[in-house]
FINU-715447 format. One record per residue (C-alpha): residue number from 0; residue in one letter; y, x, z. Coordinates in steps of 0.2 Angstrom, whole numbers, plus 2048, in hexadecimal, padded with zeros to 3 digits. Each point is the difference from the previous one (the first is absolute). Layout:
# FINU-715447
num=NUM	residu=A	Y=Y	X=X	Z=Z
...
//
This chain:
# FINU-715447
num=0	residu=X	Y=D84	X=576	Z=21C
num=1	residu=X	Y=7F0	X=7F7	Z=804
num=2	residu=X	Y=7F4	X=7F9	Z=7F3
num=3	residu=X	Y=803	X=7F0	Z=806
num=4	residu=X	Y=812	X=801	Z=7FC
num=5	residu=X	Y=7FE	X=808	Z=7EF
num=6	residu=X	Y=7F4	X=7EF	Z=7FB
num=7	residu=X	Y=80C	X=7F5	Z=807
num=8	residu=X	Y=811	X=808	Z=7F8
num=9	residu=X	Y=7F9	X=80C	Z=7F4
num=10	residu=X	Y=7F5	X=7F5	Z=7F4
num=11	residu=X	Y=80C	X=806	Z=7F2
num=12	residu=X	Y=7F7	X=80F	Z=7FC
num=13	residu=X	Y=7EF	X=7F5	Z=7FC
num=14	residu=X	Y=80B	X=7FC	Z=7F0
num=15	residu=X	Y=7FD	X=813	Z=7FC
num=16	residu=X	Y=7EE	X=7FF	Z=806
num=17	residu=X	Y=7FB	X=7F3	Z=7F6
num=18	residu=X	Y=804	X=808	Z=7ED
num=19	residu=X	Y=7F2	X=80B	Z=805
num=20	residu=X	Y=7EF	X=7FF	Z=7F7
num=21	residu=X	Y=7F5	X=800	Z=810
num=22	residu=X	Y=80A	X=7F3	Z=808
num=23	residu=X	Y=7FF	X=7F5	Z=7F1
num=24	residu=X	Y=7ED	X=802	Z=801
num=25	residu=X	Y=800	X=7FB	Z=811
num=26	residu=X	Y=80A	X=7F2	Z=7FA
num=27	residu=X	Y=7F4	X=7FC	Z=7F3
num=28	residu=X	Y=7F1	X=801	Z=808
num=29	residu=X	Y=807	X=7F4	Z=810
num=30	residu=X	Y=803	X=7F1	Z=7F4
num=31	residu=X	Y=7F2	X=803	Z=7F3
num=32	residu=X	Y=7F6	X=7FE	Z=812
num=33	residu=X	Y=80A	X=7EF	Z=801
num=34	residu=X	Y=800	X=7FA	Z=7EE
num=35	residu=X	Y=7ED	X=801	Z=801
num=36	residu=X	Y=7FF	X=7F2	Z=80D
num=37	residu=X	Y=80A	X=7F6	Z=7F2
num=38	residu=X	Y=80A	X=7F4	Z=80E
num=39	residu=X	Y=808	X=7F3	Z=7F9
num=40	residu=X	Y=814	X=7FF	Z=7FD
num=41	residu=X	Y=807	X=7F5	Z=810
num=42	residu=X	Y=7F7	X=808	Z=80E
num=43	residu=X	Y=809	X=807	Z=811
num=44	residu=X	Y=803	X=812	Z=7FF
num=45	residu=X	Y=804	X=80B	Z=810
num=46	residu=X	Y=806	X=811	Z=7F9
num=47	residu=X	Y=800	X=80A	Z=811
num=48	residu=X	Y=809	X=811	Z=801
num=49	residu=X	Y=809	X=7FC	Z=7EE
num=50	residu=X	Y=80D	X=80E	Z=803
num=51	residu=X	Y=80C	X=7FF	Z=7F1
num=52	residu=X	Y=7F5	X=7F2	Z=7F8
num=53	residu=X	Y=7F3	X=80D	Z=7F3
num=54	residu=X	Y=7F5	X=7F3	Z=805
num=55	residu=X	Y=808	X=7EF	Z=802
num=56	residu=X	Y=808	X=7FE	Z=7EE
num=57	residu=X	Y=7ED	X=803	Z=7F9
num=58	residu=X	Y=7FA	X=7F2	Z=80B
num=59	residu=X	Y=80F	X=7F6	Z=7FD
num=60	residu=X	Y=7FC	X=803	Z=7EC
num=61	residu=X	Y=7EE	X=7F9	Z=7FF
num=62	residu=X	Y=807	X=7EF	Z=808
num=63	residu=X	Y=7FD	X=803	Z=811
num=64	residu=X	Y=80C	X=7FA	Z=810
num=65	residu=X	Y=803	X=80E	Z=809
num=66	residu=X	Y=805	X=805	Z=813
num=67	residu=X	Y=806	X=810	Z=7FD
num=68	residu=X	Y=800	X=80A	Z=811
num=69	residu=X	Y=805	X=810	Z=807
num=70	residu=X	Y=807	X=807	Z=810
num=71	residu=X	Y=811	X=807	Z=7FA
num=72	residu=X	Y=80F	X=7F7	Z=7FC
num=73	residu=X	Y=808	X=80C	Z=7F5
num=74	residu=X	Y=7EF	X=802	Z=7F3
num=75	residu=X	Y=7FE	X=7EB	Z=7FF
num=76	residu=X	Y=813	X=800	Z=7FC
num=77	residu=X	Y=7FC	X=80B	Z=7F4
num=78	residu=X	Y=7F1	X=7F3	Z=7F9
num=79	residu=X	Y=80E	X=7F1	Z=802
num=80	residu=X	Y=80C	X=808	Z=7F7
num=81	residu=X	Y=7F4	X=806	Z=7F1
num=82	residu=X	Y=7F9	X=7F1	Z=7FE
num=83	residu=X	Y=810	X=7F7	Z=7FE
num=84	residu=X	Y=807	X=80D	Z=7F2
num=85	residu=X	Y=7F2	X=803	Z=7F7
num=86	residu=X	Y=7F0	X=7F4	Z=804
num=87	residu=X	Y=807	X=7EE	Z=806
num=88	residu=X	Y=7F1	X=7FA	Z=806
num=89	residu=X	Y=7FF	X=7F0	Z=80C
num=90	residu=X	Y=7F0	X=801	Z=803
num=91	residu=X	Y=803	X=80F	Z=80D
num=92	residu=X	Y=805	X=800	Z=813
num=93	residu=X	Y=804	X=80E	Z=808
num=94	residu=X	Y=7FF	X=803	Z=815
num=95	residu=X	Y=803	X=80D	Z=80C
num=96	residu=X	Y=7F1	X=804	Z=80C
num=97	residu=X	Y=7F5	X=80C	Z=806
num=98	residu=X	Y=7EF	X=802	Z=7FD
num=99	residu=X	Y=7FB	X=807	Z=812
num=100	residu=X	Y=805	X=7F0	Z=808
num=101	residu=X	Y=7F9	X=7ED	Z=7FF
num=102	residu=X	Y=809	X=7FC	Z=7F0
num=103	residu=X	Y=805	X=7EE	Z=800
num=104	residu=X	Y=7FB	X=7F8	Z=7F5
num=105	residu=X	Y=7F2	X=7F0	Z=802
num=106	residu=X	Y=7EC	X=803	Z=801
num=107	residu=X	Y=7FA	X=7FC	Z=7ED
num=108	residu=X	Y=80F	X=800	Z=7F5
num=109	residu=X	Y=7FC	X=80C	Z=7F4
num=110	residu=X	Y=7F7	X=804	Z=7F1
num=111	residu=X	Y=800	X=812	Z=7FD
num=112	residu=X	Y=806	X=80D	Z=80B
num=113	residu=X	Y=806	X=811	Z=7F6
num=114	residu=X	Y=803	X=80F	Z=809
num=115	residu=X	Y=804	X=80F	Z=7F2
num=116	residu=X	Y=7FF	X=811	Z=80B
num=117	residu=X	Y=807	X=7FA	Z=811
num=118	residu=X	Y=7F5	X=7FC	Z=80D
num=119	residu=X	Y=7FA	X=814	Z=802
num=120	residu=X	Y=811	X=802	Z=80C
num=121	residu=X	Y=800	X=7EE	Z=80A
num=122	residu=X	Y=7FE	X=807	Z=812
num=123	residu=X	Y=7F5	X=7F0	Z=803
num=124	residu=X	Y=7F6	X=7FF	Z=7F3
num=125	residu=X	Y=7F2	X=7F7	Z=807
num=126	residu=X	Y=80A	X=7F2	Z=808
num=127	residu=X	Y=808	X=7FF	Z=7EC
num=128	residu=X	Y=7F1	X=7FD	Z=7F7
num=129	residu=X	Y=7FB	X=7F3	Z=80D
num=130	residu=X	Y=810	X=7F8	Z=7FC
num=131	residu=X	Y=7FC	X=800	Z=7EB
num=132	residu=X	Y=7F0	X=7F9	Z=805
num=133	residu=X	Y=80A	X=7F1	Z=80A
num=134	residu=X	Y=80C	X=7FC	Z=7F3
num=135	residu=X	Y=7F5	X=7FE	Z=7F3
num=136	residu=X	Y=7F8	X=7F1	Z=7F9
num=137	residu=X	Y=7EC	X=800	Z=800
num=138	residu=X	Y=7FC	X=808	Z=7F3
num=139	residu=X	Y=80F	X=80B	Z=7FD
num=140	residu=X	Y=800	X=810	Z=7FC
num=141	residu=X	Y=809	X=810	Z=803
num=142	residu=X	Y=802	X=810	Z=7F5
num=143	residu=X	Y=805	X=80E	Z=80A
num=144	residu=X	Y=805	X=812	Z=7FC
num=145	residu=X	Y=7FD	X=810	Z=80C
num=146	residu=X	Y=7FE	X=810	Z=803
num=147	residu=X	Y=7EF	X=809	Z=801
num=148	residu=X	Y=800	X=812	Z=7FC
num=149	residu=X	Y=807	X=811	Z=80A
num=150	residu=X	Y=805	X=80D	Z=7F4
num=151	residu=X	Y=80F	X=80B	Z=803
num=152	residu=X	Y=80C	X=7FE	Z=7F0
num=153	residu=X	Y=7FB	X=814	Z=7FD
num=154	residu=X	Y=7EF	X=7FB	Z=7FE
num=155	residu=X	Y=803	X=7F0	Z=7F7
num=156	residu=X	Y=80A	X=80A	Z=7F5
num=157	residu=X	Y=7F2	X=80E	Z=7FC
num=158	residu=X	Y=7F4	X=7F2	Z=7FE
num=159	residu=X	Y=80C	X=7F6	Z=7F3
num=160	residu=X	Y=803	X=80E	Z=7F7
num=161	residu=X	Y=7EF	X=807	Z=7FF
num=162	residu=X	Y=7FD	X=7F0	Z=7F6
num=163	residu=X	Y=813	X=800	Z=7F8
num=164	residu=X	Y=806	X=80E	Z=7FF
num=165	residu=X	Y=812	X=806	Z=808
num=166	residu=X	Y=80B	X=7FA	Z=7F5
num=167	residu=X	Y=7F9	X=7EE	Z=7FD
num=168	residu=X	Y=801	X=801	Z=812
num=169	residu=X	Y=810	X=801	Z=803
num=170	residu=X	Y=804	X=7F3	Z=7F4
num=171	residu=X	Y=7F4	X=7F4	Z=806
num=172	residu=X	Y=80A	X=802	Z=80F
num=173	residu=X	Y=812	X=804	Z=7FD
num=174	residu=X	Y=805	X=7EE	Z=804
num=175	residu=X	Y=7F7	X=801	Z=811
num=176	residu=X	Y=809	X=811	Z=805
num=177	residu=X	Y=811	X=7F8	Z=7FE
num=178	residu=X	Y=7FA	X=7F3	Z=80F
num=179	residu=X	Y=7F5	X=80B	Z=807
num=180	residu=X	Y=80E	X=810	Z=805
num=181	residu=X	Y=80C	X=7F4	Z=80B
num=182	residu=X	Y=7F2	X=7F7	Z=809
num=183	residu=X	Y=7F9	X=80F	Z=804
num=184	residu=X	Y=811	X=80B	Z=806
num=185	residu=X	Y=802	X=7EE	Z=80A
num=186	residu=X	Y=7F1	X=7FC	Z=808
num=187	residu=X	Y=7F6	X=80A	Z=80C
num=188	residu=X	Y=7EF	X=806	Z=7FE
num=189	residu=X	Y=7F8	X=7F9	Z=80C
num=190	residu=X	Y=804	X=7EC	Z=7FB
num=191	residu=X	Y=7FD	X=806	Z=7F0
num=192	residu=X	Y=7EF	X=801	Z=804
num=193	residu=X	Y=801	X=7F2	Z=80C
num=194	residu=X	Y=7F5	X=7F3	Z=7F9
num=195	residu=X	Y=7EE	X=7FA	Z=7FC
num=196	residu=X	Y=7F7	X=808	Z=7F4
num=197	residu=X	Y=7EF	X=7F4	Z=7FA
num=198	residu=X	Y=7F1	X=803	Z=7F6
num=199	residu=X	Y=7F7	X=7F1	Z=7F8
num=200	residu=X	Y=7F4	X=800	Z=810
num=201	residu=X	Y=80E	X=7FE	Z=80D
num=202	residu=X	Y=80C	X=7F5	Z=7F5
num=203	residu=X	Y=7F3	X=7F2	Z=7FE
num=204	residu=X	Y=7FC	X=803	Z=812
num=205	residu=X	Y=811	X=7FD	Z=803
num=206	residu=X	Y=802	X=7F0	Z=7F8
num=207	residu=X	Y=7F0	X=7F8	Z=802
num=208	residu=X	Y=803	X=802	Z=814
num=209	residu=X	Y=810	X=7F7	Z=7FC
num=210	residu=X	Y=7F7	X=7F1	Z=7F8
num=211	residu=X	Y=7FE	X=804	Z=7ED
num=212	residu=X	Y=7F1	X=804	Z=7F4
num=213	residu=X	Y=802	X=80F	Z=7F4
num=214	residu=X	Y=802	X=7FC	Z=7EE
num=215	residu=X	Y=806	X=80F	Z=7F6
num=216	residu=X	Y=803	X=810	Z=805
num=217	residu=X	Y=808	X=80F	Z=7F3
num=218	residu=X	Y=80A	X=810	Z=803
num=219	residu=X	Y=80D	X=807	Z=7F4
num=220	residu=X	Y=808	X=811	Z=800
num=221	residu=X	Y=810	X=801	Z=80B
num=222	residu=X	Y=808	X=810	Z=802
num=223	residu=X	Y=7F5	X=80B	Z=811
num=224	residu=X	Y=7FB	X=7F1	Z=80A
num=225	residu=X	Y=7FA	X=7F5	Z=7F0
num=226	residu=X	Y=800	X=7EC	Z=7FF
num=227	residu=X	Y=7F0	X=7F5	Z=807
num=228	residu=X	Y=803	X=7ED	Z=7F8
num=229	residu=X	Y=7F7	X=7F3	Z=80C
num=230	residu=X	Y=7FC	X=7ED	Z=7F8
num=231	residu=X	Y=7FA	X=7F5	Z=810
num=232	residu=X	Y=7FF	X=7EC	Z=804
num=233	residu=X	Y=801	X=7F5	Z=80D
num=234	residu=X	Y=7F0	X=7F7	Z=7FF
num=235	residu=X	Y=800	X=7EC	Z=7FC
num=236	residu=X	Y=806	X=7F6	Z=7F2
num=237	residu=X	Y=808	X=80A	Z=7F4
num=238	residu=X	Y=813	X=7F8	Z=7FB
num=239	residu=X	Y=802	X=7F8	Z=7F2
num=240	residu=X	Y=7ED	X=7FB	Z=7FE
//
């Protein structure tokens, strides 16, 4: 099984993933990042790579109309079909594309764009951030999660529990291991490791050679290859001003 099918079809486990401490964090630390902008309920959201919708349903919650995207059918099914049980939002839309391609949507119709731990595995990342630069409105702004460490899980693990200890450890953890064992027993290495790994040199680099200016940066803890939190903007008039 390829990693590319296990996001498209295998999103499930995510709900596993999710009830773990470090994850939570991550989650944190994205949308205190957001909250700290303090944009007004109304605006145009585009959630890209929203997987079973961890971060649409916030979005959707502080007022925002959100375009929920993600490249596999059976995770935004997933979204619909959670948000019509247990959220009911209008406010949300949700649309299958791919964030390697031209996505097509119209130059200047966003906002904000939110990307929550995604874009480190678009093949084309380049030509995507070009795209985020394009649909948003001057003076937008986009919060954008990746990866920027290397560690093995061993040493990951030595380090944490130096700190921790063993059996906080695995606790910290336990919720992470139940997604963790299938993804691993279905995924080969080598895509495993197939994706862009950025320090804060490089990930402004990145961007600003996409168009934006550097706000924010901040890194949280995740697991062996950690989280780096990136705040930028489009520059010109900011929305709502």
């Amino acid at each position: 099984m390829s990693e590319e099918f296990w996001w498209k079809h295998c999103g499930f486990f995510y709900k596993a993933a999710i009830r773990c401490k470090l994850v939570q964090n991550v989650h944190r630390g994205f949308f205190e990042a957001l909250d700290r902008l303090n944009l007004p309920p109304g605006i145009k959201v585009l959630d890209a790579g929203c997987g079973t919708g961890n971060s649409t349903f916030p979005l959707a919650e502080r007022g925002f109309n959100v375009l929920a995207i993600d490249f596999g059918l059976s995770v935004i099914n997933q979204a619909r079909a959670l948000n019509l049980k247990k959220y009911h939002f209008t406010r949300i839309r949700f649309g299958l594309m791919d964030l390697s391609r031209n996505l097509p949507i119209k130059d200047n119709a966003f906002d904000l764009v939110a990307s929550l731990h995604c874009i480190m595995k678009v093949k084309n990342v380049d030509l995507t951030l070009k795209e985020f630069y394009r649909i948003l409105k001057p003076g937008g702004r986009a919060v954008i999660s990746t990866t920027p460490d290397s560690y093995t899980i061993p040493q990951w693990l030595m380090l944490y529990a130096a700190e921790h200890g063993w059996l906080k450890t695995f606790w910290d953890i336990r919720w992470l291991i139940a997604w963790a064992i299938p993804y691993f027993v279905f995924t080969s290495r080598s895509e495993r490791r197939n994706e862009h790994r950025w320090d804060e040199k490089e990930f402004s680099l990145r961007m600003e050679n996409a168009g934006f200016r550097t706000l924010h940066m901040k890194r949280e803890p995740y697991i062996n290859v950690g989280c780096l939190i990136g705040v930028f903007e489009k520059p010109g008039k900011t929305p709502g001003a």
